[in-house]
Backbone and ligand atoms as CSV (ligand in chain L), in Angstrom:
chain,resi,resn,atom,element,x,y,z
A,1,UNK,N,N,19.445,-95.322,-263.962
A,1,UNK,CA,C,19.365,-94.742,-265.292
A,1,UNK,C,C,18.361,-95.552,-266.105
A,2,UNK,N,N,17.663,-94.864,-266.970
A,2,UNK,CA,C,16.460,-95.205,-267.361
A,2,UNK,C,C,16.762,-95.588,-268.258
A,3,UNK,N,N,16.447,-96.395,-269.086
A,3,UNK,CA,C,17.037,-97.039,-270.588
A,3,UNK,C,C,15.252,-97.105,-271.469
A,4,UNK,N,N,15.321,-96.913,-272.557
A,4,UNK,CA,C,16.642,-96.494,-273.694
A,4,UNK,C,C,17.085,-94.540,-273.297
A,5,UNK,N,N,17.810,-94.417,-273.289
A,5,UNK,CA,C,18.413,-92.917,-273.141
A,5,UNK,C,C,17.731,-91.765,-274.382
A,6,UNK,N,N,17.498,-91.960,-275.513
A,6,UNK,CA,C,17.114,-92.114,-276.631
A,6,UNK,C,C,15.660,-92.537,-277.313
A,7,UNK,N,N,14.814,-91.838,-277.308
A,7,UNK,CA,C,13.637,-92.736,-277.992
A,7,UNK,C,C,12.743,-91.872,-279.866
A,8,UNK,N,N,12.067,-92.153,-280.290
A,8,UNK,CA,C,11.474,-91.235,-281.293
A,8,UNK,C,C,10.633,-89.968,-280.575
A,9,UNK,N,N,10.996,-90.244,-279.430
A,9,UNK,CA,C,9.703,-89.090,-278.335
A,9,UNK,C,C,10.595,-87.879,-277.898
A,10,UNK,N,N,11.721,-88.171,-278.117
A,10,UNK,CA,C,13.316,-87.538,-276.957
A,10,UNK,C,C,13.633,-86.567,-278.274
A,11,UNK,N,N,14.524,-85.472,-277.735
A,11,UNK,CA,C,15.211,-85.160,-279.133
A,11,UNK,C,C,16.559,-86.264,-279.096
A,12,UNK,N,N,17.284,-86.432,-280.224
A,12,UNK,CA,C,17.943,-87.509,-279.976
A,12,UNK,C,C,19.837,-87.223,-279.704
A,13,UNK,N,N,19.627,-86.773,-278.460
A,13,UNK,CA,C,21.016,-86.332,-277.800
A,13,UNK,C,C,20.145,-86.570,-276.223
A,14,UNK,N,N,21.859,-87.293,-275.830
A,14,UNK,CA,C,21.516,-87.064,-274.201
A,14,UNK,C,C,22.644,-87.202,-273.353
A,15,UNK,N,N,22.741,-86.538,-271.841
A,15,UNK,CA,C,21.724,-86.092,-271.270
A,15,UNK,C,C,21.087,-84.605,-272.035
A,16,UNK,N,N,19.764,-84.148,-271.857
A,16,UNK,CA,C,18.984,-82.701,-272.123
A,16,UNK,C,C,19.123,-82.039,-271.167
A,17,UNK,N,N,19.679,-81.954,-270.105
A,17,UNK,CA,C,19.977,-81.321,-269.183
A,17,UNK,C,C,20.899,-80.805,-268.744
A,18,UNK,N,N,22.277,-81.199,-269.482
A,18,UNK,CA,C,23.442,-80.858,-269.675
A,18,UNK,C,C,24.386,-81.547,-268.410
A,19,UNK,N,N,23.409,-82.534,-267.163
A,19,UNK,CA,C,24.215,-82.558,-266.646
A,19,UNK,C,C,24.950,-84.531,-267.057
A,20,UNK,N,N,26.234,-84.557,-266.673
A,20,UNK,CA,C,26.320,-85.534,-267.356
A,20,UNK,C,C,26.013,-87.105,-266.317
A,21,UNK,N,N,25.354,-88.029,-267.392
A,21,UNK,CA,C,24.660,-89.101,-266.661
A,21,UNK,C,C,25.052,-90.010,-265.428
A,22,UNK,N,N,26.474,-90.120,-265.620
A,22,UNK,CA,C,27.649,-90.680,-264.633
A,22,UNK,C,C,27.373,-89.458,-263.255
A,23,UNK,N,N,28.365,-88.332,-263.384
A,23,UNK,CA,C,28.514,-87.581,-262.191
A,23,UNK,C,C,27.356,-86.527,-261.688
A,24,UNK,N,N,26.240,-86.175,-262.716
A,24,UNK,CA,C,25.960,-84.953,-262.799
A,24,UNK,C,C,26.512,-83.223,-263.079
A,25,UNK,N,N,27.658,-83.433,-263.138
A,25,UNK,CA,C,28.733,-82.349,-262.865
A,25,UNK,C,C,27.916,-82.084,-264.247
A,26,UNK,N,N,28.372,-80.384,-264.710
A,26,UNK,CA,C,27.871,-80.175,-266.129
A,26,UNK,C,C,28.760,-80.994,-267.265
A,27,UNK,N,N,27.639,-80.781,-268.376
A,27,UNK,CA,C,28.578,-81.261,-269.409
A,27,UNK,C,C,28.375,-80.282,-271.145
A,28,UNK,N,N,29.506,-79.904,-271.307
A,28,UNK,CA,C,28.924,-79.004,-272.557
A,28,UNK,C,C,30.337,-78.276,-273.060
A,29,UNK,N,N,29.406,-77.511,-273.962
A,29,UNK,CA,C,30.541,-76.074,-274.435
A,29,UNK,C,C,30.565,-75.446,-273.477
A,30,UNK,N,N,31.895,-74.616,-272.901
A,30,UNK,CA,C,33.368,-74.800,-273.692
A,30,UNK,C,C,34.377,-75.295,-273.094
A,31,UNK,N,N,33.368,-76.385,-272.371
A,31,UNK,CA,C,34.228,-76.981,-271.593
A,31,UNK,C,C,34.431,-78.406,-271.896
A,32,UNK,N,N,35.458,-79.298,-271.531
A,32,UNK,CA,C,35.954,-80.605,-272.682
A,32,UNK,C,C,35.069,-81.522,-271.722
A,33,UNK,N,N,34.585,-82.293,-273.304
A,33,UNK,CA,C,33.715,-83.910,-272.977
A,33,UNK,C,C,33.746,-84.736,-274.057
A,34,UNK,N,N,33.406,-86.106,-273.554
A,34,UNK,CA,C,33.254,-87.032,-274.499
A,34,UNK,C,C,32.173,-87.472,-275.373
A,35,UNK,N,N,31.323,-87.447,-276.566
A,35,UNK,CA,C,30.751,-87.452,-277.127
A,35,UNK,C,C,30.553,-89.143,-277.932
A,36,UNK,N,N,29.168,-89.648,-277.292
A,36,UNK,CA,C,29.054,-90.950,-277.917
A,36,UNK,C,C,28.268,-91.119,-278.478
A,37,UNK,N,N,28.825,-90.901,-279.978
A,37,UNK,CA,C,27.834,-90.901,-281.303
A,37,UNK,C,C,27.462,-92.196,-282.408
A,38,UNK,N,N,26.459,-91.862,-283.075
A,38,UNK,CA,C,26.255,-93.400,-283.534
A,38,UNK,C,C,25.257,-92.792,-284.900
A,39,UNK,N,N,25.151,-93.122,-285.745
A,39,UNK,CA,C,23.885,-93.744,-286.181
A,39,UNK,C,C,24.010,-93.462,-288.290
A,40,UNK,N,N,23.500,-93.604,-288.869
A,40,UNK,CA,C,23.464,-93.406,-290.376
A,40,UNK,C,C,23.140,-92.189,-291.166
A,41,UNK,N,N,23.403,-91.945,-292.136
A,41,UNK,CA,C,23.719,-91.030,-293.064
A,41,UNK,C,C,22.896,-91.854,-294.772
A,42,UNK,N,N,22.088,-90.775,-295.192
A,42,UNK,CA,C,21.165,-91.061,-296.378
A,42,UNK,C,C,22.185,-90.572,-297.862
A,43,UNK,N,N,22.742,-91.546,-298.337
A,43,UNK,CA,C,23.746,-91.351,-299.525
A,43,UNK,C,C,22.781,-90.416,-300.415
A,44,UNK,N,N,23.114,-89.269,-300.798
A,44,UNK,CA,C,22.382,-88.565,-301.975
A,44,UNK,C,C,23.204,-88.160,-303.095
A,45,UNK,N,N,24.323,-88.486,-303.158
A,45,UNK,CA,C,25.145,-88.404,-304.357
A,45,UNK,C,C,25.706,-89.845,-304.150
A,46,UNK,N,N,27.219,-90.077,-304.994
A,46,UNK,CA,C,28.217,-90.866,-305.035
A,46,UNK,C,C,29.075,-90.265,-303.481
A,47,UNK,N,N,29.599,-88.750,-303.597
A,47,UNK,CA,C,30.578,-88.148,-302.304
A,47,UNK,C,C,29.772,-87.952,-301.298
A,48,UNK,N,N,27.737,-87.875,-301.632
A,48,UNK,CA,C,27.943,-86.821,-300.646
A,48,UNK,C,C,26.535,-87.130,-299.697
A,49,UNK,N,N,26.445,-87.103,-298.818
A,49,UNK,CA,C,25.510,-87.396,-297.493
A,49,UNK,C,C,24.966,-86.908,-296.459
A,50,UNK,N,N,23.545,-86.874,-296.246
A,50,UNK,CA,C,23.013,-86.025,-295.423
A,50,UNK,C,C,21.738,-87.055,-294.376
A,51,UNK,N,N,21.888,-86.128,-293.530
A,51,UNK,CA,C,21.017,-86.580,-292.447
A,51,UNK,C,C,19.551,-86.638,-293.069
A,52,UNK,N,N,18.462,-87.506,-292.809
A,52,UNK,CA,C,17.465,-87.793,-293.256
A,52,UNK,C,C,16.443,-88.360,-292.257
A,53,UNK,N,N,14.687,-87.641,-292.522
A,53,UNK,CA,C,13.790,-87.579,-291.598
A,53,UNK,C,C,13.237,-89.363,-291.496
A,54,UNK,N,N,13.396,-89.890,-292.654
A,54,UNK,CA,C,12.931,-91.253,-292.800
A,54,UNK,C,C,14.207,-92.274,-291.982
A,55,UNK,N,N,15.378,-91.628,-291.630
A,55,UNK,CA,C,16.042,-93.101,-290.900
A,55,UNK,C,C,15.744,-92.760,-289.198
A,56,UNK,N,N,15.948,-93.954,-288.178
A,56,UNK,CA,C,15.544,-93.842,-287.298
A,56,UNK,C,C,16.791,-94.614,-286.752
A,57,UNK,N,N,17.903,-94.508,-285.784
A,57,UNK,CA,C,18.884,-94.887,-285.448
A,57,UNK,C,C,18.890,-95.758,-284.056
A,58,UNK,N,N,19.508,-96.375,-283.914
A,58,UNK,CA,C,19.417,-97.469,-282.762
A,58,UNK,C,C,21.104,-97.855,-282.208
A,59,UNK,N,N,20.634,-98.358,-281.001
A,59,UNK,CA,C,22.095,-98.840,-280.101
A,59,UNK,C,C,21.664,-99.793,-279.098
A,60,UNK,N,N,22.526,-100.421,-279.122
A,60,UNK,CA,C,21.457,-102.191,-278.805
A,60,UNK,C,C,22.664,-102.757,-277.955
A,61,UNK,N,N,22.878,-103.494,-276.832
A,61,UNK,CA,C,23.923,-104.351,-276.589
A,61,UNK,C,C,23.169,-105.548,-276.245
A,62,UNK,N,N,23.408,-106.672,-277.198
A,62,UNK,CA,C,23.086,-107.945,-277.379
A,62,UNK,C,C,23.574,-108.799,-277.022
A,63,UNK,N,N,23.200,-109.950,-275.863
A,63,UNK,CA,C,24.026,-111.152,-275.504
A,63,UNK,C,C,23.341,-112.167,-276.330
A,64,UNK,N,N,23.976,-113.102,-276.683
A,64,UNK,CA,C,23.513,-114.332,-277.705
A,64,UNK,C,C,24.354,-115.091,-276.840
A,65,UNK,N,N,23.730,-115.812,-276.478
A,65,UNK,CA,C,23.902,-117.312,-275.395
A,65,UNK,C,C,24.210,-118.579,-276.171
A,66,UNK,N,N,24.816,-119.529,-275.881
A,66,UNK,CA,C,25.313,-120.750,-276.698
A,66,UNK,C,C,24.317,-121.815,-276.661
A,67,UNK,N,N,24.350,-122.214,-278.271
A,67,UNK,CA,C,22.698,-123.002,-278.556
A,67,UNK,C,C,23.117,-124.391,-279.010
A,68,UNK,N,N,22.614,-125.844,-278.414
A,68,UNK,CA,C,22.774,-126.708,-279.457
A,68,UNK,C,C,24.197,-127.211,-279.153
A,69,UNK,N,N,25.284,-127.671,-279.840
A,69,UNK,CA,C,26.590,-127.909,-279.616
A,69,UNK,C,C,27.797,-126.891,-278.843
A,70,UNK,N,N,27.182,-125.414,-279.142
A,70,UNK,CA,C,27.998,-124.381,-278.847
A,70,UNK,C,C,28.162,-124.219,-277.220
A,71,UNK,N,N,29.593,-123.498,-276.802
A,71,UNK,CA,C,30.059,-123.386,-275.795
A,71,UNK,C,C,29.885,-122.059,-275.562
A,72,UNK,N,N,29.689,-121.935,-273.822
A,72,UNK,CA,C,29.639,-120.494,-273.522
A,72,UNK,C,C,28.678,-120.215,-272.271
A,73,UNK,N,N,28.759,-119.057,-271.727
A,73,UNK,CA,C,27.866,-119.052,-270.625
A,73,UNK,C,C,26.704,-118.834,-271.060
A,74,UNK,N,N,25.932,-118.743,-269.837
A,74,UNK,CA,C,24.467,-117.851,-269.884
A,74,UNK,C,C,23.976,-118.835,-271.481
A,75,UNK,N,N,23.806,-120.404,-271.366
A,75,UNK,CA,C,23.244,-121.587,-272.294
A,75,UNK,C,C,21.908,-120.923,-272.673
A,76,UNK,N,N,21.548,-120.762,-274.063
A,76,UNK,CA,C,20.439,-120.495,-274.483
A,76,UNK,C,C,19.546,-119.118,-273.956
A,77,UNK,N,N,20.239,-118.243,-273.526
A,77,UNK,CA,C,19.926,-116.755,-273.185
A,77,UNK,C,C,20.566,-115.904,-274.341
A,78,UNK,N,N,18.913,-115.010,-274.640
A,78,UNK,CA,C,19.027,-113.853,-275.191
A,78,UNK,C,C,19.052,-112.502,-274.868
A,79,UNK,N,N,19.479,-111.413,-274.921
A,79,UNK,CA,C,18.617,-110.165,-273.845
A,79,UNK,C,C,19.697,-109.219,-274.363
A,80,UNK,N,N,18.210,-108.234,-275.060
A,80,UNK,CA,C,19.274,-107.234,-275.490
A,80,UNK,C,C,18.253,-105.685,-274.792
A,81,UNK,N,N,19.670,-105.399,-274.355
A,81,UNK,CA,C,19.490,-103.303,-274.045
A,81,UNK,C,C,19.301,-102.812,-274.785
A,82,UNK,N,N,17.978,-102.246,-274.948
A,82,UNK,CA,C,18.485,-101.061,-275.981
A,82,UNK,C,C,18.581,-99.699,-275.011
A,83,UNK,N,N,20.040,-98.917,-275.895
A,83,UNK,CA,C,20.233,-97.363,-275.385
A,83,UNK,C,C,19.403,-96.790,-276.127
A,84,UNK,N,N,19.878,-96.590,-277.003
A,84,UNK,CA,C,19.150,-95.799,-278.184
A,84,UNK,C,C,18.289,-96.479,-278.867
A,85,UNK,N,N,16.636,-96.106,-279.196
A,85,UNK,CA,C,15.587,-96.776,-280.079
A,85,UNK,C,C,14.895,-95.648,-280.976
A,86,UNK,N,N,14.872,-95.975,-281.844
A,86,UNK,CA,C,14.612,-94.702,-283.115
A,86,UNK,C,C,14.826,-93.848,-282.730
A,87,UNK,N,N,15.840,-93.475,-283.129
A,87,UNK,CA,C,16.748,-91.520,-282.829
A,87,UNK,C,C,16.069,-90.978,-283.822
A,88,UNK,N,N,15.742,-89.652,-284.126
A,88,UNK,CA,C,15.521,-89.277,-285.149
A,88,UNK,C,C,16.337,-88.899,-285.914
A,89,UNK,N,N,16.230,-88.621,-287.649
A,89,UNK,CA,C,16.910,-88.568,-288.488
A,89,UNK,C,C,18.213,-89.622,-288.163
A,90,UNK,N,N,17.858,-90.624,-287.545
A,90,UNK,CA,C,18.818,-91.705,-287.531
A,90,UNK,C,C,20.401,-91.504,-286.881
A,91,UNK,N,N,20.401,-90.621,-286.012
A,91,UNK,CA,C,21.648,-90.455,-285.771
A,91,UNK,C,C,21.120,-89.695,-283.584
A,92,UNK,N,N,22.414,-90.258,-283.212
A,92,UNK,CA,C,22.320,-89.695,-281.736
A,92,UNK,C,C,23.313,-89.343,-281.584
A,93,UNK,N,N,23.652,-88.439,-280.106
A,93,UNK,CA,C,24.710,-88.612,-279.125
A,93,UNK,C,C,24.616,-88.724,-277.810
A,94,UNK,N,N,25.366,-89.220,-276.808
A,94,UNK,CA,C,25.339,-89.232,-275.327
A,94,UNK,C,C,26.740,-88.489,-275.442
A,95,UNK,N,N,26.288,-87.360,-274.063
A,95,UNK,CA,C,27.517,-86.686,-273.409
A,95,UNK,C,C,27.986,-87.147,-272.718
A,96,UNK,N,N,29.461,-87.459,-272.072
A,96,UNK,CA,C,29.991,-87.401,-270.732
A,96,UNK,C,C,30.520,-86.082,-270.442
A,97,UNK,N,N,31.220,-86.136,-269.252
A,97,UNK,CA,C,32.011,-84.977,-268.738
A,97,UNK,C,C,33.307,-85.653,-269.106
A,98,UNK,N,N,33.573,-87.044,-268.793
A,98,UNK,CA,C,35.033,-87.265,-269.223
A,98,UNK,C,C,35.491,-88.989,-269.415
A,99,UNK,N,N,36.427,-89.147,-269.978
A,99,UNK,CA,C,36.128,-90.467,-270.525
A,99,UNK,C,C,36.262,-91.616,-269.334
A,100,UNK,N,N,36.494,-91.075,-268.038
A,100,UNK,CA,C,36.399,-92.110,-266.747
A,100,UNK,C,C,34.826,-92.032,-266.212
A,101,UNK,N,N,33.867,-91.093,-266.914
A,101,UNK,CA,C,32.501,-91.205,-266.794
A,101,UNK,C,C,31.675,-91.943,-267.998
A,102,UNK,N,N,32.463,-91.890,-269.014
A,102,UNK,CA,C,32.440,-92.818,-270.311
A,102,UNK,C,C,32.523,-94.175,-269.792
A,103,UNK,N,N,33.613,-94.580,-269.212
A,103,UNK,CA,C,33.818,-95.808,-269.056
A,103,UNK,C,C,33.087,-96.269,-267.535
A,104,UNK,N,N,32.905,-95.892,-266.918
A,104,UNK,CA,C,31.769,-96.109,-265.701
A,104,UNK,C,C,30.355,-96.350,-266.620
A,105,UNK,N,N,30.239,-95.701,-267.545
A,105,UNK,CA,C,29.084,-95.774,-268.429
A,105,UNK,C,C,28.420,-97.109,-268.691
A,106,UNK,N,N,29.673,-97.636,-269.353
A,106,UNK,CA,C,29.894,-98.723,-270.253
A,106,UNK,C,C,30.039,-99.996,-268.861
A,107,UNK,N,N,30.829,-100.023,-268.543
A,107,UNK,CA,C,30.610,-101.170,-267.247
A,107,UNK,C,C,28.932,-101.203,-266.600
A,108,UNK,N,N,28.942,-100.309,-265.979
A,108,UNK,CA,C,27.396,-100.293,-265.155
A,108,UNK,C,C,26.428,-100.785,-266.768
A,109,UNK,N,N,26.390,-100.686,-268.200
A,109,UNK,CA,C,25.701,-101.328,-269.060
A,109,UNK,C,C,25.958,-103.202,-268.889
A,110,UNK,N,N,26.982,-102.775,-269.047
A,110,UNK,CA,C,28.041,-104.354,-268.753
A,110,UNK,C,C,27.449,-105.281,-267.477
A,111,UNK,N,N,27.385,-104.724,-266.607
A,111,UNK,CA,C,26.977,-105.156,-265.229
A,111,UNK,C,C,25.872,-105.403,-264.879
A,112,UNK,N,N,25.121,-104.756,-265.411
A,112,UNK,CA,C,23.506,-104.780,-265.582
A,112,UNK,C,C,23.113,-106.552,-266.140
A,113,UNK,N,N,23.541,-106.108,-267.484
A,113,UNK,CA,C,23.588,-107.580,-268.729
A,113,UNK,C,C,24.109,-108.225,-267.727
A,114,UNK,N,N,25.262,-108.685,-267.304
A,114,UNK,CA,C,25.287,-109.810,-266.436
A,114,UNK,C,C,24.201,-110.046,-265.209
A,115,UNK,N,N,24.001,-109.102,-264.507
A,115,UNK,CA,C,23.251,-109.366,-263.520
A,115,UNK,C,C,21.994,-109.352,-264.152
A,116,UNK,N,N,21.054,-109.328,-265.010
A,116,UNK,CA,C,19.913,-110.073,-265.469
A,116,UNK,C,C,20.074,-111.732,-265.979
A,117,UNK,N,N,21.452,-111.805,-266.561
A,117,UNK,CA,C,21.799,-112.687,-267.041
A,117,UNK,C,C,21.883,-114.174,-266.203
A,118,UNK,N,N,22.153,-113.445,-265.170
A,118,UNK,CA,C,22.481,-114.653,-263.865
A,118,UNK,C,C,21.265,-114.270,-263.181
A,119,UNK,N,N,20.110,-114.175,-263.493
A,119,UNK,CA,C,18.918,-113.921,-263.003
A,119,UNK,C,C,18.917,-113.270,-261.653
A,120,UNK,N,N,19.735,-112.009,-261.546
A,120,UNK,CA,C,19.661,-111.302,-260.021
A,120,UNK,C,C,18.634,-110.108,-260.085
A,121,UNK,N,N,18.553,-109.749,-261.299
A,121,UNK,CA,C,17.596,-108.872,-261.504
A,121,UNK,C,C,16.754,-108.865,-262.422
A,122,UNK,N,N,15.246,-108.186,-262.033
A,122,UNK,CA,C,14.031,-108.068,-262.839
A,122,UNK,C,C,14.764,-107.486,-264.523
A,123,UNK,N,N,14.165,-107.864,-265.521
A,123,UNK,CA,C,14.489,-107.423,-266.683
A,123,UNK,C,C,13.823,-105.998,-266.879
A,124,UNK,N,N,13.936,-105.206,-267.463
A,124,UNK,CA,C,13.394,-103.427,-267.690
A,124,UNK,C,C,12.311,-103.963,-268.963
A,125,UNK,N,N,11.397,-103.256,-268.954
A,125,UNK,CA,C,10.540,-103.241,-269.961
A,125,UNK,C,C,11.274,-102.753,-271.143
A,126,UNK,N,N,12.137,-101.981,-271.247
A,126,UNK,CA,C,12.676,-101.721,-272.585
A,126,UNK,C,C,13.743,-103.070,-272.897
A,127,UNK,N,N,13.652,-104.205,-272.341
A,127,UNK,CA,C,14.525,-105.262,-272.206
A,127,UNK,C,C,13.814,-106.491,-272.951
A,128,UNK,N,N,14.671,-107.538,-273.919
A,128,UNK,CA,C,14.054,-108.570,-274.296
A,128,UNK,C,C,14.933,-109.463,-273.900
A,129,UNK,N,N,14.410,-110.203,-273.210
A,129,UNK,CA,C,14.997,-111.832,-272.634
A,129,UNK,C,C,14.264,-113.256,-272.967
A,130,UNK,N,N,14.767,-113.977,-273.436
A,130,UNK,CA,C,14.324,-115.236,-273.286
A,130,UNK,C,C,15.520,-116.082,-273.501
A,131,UNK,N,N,15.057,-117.569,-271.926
A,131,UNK,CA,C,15.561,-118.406,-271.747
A,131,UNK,C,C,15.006,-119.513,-271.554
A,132,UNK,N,N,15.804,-120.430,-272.016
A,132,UNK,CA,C,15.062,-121.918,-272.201
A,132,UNK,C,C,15.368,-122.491,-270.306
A,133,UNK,N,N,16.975,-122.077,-270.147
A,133,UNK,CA,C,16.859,-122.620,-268.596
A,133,UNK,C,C,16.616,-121.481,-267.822
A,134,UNK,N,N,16.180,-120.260,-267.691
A,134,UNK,CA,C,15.648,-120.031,-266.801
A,134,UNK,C,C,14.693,-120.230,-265.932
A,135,UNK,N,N,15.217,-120.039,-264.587
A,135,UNK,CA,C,14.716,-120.361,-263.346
A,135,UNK,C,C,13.131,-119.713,-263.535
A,136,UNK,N,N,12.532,-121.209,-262.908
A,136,UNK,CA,C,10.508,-120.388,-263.177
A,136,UNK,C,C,10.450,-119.629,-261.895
L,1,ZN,ZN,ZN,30.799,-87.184,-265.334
């Protein structure tokens, strides 16, 4: 799976193909799925809020590594995923088919971050890493 899922180039929902990213099986109306939504809303009253062409929405999973006195793994490593990078009108969604393809989702993100983390794998160009002890 290609990361970011999401870009200012994409419309900003995915998968566009309806099939869902985990199984392929379809995913849609009128049949039940999980919907993973995110992003901001342009206040135009005190009550009231609307989607807007000027925000650009994002979804990021960030490891911050322990610096200096602090405890923790992965010492002085940064590296963040981005899923989503400027959605338009600031808001996205990702489909599943069901929330055990949701959560396969979320691990294989999970799993990834570790395994760059422990240097097993090349970082993705949509990926920012830097480490002070990483291996040259
Ligand atoms: Zn699925």
């Amino acid at each position: 799976m290609k990361l970011p899922l999401i870009t200012k180039r994409t419309r900003p929902f995915y998968p566009r193909d309806h099939k869902c990213p985990i199984c392929s099986k379809y995913v849609g109306e009128p049949d039940s799925f999980l919907c993973f939504s995110g992003g901001a809303m342009k206040q135009i009253e005190p009550n009231f809020y609307s989607m807007d062409d000027d925000l650009f929405g994002f979804l990021d999973i960030n490891f911050h590594g322990a610096h200096d006195f602090g405890k923790g793994k992965y010492r002085d490593a940064f590296l963040m995923k981005h899923i989503v990078e400027h959605s338009a009108c600031g808001q996205f969604e990702i489909y599943f088919c069901s929330t055990s393809c949701f959560r396969k989702f979320m691990n294989m993100m999970i799993d990834d971050l570790e395994e760059e983390l422990s240097g097993g794998k090349k970082k993705n160009k949509s990926d920012v890493i830097s480490s002070k002890n990483k291996k040259q």
